[in-house]
Structure formats: C-alpha cells, structure tokens
N, C-alpha and C positions, 0 to 999 in steps of 0.2 A: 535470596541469599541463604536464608535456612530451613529447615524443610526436613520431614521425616523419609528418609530412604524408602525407596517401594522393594517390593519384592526381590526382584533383582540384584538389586544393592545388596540387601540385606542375606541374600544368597551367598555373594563373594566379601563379605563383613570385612572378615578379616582384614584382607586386602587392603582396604580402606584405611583401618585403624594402623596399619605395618605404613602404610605412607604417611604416617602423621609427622610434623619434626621431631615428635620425640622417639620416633623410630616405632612406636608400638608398645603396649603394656600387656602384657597377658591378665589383666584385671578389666580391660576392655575391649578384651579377645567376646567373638561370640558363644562362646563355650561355657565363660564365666556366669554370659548372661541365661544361657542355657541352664546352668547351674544353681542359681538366683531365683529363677524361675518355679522354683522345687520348695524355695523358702516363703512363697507367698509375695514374692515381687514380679511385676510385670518388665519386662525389657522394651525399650523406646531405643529407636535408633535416627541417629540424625545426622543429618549434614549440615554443617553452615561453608557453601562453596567447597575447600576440597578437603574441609578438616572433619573427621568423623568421629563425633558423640556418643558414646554408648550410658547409656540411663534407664537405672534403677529407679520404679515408678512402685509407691505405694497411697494410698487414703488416710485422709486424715478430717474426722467429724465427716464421712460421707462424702463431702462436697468437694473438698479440699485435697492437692496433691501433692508429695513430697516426688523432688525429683535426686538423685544419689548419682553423683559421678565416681565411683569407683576408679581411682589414680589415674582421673582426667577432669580437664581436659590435657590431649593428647600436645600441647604445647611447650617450650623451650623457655620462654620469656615473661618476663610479666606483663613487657608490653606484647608481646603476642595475644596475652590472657585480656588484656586493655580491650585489644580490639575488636575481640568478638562480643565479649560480658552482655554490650547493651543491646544486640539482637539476639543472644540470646535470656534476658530477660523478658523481654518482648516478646518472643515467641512463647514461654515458660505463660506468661499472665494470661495469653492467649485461649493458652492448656488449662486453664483453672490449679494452676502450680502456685503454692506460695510461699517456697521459698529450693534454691538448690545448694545442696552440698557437693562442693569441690575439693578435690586434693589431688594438683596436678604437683607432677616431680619436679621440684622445684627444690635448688639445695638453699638451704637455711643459712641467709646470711642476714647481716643488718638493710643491707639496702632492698633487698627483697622484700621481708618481712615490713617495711617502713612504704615498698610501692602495693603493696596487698592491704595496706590501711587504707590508703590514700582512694582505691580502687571501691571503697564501702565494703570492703567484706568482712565479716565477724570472725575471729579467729574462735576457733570450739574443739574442744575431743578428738585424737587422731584417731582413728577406726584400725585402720590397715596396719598389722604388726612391722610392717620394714618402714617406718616413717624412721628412723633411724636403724640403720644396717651396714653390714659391711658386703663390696663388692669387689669384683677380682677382674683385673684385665685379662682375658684369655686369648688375645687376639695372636698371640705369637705362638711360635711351636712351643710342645707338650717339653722340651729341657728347657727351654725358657721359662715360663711359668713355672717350672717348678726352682728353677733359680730365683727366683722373684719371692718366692715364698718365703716366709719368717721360719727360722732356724730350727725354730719348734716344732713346728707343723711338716715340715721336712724328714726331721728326725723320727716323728712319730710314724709317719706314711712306710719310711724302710724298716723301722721296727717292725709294726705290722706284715708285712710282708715277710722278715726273715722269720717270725714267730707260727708262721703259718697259715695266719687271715686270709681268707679269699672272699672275692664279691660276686655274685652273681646280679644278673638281669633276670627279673622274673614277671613274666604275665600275672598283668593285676585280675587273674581270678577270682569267685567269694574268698577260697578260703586262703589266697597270698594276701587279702586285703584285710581277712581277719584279722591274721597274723601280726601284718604290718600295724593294724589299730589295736591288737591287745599290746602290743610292744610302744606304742605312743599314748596310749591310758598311761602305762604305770611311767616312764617318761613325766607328763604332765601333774601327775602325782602333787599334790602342793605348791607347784609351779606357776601353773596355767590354765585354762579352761578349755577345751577340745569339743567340737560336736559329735553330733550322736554317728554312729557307726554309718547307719545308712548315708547321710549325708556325705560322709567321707568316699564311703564304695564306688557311692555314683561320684563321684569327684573323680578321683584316681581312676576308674573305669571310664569315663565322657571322656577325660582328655588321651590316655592307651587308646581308644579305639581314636582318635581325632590323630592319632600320630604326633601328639607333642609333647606327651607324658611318661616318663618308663617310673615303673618300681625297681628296688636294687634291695640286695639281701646280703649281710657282711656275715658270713661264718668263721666260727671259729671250732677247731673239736667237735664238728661234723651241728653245732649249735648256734642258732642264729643270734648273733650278738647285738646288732647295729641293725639301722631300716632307712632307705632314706626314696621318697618321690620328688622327681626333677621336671622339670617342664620349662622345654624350649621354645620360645614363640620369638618368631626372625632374629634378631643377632642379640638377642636377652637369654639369659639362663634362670630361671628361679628353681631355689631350693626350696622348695613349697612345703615337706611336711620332714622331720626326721626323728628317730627316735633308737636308744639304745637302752641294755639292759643297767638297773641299777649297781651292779656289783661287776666290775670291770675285770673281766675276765683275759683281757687278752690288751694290750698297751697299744695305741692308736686304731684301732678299727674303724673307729669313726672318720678318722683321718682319711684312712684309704679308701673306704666308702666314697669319701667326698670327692676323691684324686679320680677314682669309677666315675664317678660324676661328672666332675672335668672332661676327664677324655669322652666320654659321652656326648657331653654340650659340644666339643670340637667338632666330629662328625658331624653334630646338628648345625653348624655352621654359626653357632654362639660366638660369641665377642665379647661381652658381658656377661658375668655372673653373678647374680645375687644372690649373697647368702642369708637374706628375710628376715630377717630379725638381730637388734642386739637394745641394749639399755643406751641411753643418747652419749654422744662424744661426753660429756659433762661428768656421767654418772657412771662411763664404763669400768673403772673399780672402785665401783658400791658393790660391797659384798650384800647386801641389803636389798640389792635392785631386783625383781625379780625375773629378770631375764639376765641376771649376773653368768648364772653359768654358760649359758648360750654364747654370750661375748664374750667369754675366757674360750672359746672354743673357735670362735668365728674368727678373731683378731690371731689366731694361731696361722692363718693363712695370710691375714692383713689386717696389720693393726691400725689404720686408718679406717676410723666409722665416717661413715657419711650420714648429714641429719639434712631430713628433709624436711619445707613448712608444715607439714600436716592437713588438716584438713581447716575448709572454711566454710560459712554460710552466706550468700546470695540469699538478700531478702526480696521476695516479688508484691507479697501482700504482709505490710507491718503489723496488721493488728492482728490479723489468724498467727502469721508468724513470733508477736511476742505471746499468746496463747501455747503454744508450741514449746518455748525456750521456759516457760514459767513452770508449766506443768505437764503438758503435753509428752513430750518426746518421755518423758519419765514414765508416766502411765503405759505408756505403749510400748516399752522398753519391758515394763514389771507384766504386763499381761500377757506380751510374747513368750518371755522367758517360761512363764509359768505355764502356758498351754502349749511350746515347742521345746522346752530344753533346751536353747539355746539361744544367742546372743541376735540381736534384733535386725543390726546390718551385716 
C-alpha cells in the first residue's frame, strides 16, 4: 500500500503529485525537491496506492531521520489525512524516521483544527509563508476577473497603464536574475529575510527552463520599477517572489505587473492564483504585522484572506522526538543558519 516510487515513477513525478485531490502543489512539484536538494536535504518519494508524497529527508544525531512534507500531504480532508497517517507512520519507523512534519492545505477552521488534535498531531511553527494568503479565482475570462477585482486594485492597474508602465517577460538570465534579486534585497529591507542569491538564480532558472516559471519586469521611464516570478503548476498559479523599488515612482505598477501575471497564469491554463503571503485574517490590519504591507497590496485584488492550519508534527519515535522539540531542532536551526545564511527548512 506504500512504497517508494522507482525510477519511473519518479521520472513522470509530477504527474502523480497533479493527480492528488488537491490538485497538486508546486511545493511538491519535483522541481521543489530538485531544489531542496541544493540545501542539504535529500528528496524521498513515495506512494501510498495512488496518492503521491513528496519528502524532505535530513539526519538527526547520525542515526535518526526527519522527514518534511512540504504543503502535503496532497489531500482535501482530514479524514482523507485519517486514513493514510497510520501507514504512513509505519513505513516512516521502518525508515529509522522519528518523527514527520506535515502541512497539508487545509483552511483553518474550528472543526479542522479540533480533528487534527484528535488525529495525535502536535500543532508547531508554520514554515511556508502563504499559511495565510490571499487567492484569486481566475477561471473566467480576463473582463471578468478583472470585474471581480476590488475597486482599488482596478483603479490602480488603468492608472498604470495610462501613466505609461509597461511589463515585460524576460529570460531569467544571470544578470535578469541579478537584477530581479538586487530589487527583492532592498524590498526585504527590514521586512523579511531572503536567501542568498545563488539559491534564488537556481530557483527561478530550474523552474524557466522546466516551463512553469517566467520572470516579468514592470518599467517605467525606460527604469525598471517592479519585479515579480510566477509559476504555474496544473491549474495553480503562485506568485512566488516579488519586489519593487522603495520610492514609488510611478502609481500602480505593481498592480499591472500582477494583471501581466494574470494573463500569463490564463494561458498556462491556471484557475487558481496565489498571491503567497499576507499576515492572518485576524491581523490583516496590524500595521505592526510584518507582512502588513504585503496585505494592503494583496487584498487590493481580494480582500478575503484565506488561513490555512499550518503545519504539524507526527511523532514516530517519542523519546528521540521530545530530544528534538527540547533542544534539538533549535541547535540545528542555529548551526545551519550560521554555516549556510540561511533558514533551515
């Protein structure tokens, strides 16, 4: 019933992970894992019958394995999550795994969050920045959605446009990818934390050449103002990285960037779009939050945020795993940082 994909499988990944009921996540695209792979994690792929696992495998004391489900499993339900949990615990102990982190898209409600207890799972640290985000139905024609859109976000897109902004599509190149990462440094500026350059290049270069990534470039006065990386995996859109200049030169840019965006994801046959990030329904005006501006920006398209449960812990081995939760993940969190610049999952 579960089982590590062979070769073949693991050939047409995708595929697999695009038939899950949640349609597919591009966090458990193999591209992601490809990507993972670069940070000192190992990629595990698995099937239990016809639902496909993608897993983030690192060491812990030598002996011991962490296994990271990256926004899966690929499931709709918590009883769907029910019913696999205890083969794949069982297989996890098998692996010398002692314990797995889960954060399947699940929206945050009381009765979720009340069968995710009931289930043994420890609730813990959301990793993934869109555990609360806003998204956009795109499934209708381009005057439709843009009727759908918040008055704001409207306004600002023909601004834009009458003002003279244009967007380009541009080959994520070294130096389009420089570009695009010196323009998301000063972006992140006191905000945020961003990885190091290389990480990003190969990011945005793996999925352009995989065909599900484009960069886009908003000018204004011949000066690129706005920056934004999209990636399309089956009828998902994420808006994965984006960045503009601090002194706003030119009145919605970013707006129209993101409408480029849009019509982009339509072509790619999107239905869904995520816009990746905002501060939770609860908090979206705390000016205090710090991803406050992000969500004055995001809700300009839709101002319903969607909060997702986040992530949880599957305990396989209790006693290595409260080793783990005491001190463990902390150590290994402080050592990474300090021998890679950057963040540990």
């Amino acid at each position: 019933m579960i089982r590590f994909a062979d070769n073949a499988e693991q050939d047409n990944w995708n595929t697999h992970i695009l038939a899950n009921p949640d349609g597919g996540n591009v966090l458990q695209g193999h591209e992601f894992a490809e990507q993972k792979a670069s940070s000192g994690w190992t990629p595990r792929f698995i099937l239990r019958d016809d639902l496909a696992i993608t897993v983030l495998e690192k060491r812990f004391l030598g002996l011991y394995k962490l296994w990271y489900v990256p926004k899966g499993p690929g499931i709709t339900t918590a009883q769907q999550l029910e019913a696999i949990l205890s083969d794949l615990k069982a297989f996890a102990r098998k692996n010398s795994v002692f314990m797995i982190k889960i954060e399947p898209e699940l929206i945050k409600i009381d009765e979720t969050l009340t069968d995710m207890m009931k289930l043994g799972l420890k609730k813990v640290r959301a990793i993934q920045p869109n555990v609360s985000t806003v998204t956009l139905d795109v499934s209708d024609d381009l005057e439709t959605v843009m009727a759908r859109l918040n008055q704001k976000g409207r306004h600002a897109i023909r601004r834009a446009e009458r003002d003279g902004v244009t967007v380009k599509q541009v080959a994520a190149t070294d130096e389009n990818c420089k570009k695009m990462y010196d323009l998301l440094a000063i972006t992140a500026a006191g905000s945020f934390t961003i990885r190091s350059y290389v990480y990003y290049k190969a990011f945005w270069q793996r999925y352009s050449q995989a065909g599900l990534g484009q960069l886009f470039f908003a000018y204004f006065e011949g000066e690129i103002v706005a920056s934004a990386y999209a990636i399309a995996f089956g009828k998902k859109g994420t808006y994965k990285d984006g960045a503009s200049v601090r002194e706003r030169k030119a009145y919605g840019a970013s707006h129209l960037l993101q409408w480029r965006v849009i019509e982009w994801m339509k072509e790619k046959g999107v239905t869904v779009h995520d816009l990746c990030g905002t501060p939770p329904s609860d908090e979206i005006n705390n000016p205090d939050h710090p991803y406050y501006g992000m969500g004055r920006f995001k809700t300009s398209f839709n101002k319903e945020v969607t909060d997702y449960i986040g992530a949880y812990d599957l305990v396989v081995n209790p006693h290595v795993y409260g080793l783990w939760a005491k001190i463990g993940e902390r150590i290994a969190m402080r050592i990474h940082r300090q021998l890679h610049h950057e963040n540990y999952y």
